[in-house]
C-alpha angles and dihedrals in degrees: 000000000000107000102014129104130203113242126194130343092303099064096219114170109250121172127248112247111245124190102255095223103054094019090230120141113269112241115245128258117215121232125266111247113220110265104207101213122189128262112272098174117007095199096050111098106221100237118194110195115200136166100278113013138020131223129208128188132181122177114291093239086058110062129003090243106044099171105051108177116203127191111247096227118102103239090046088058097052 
């Protein structure tokens, strides 16, 4: 299979990502590592807003479900 890589266990066939101008294969990227940083404020929630959904995270020991994730639409908040 010319052009295709094996991700994961499972070795499921995934294409290579090519730069869609001159067609050559991107150059990967490696993976962040998770930076633990220290608690500034214990009773603020970490909120992360995107395009089409927003998550919200407060510490585990603070509410059964710490990471809560909400559509970005109107209709979807109320």
């Amino acid at each position: 299979m010319r052009g295709l890589a094996l991700s994961g266990a499972k070795g499921i066939p995934v294409p290579k990502a090519t730069n869609r101008v001159s067609g050559k294969p991107c150059r990967s990227r490696k993976q962040a590592k998770p930076v633990e940083m220290p608690v500034f404020e214990p009773n603020a929630a970490g909120i992360d807003i995107g395009a089409r959904e927003i998550y919200v995270a407060v510490p585990p020991e603070r509410d059964a479900e710490p990471v809560r994730v909400f559509n970005t639409f109107t209709s979807d908040l109320r």
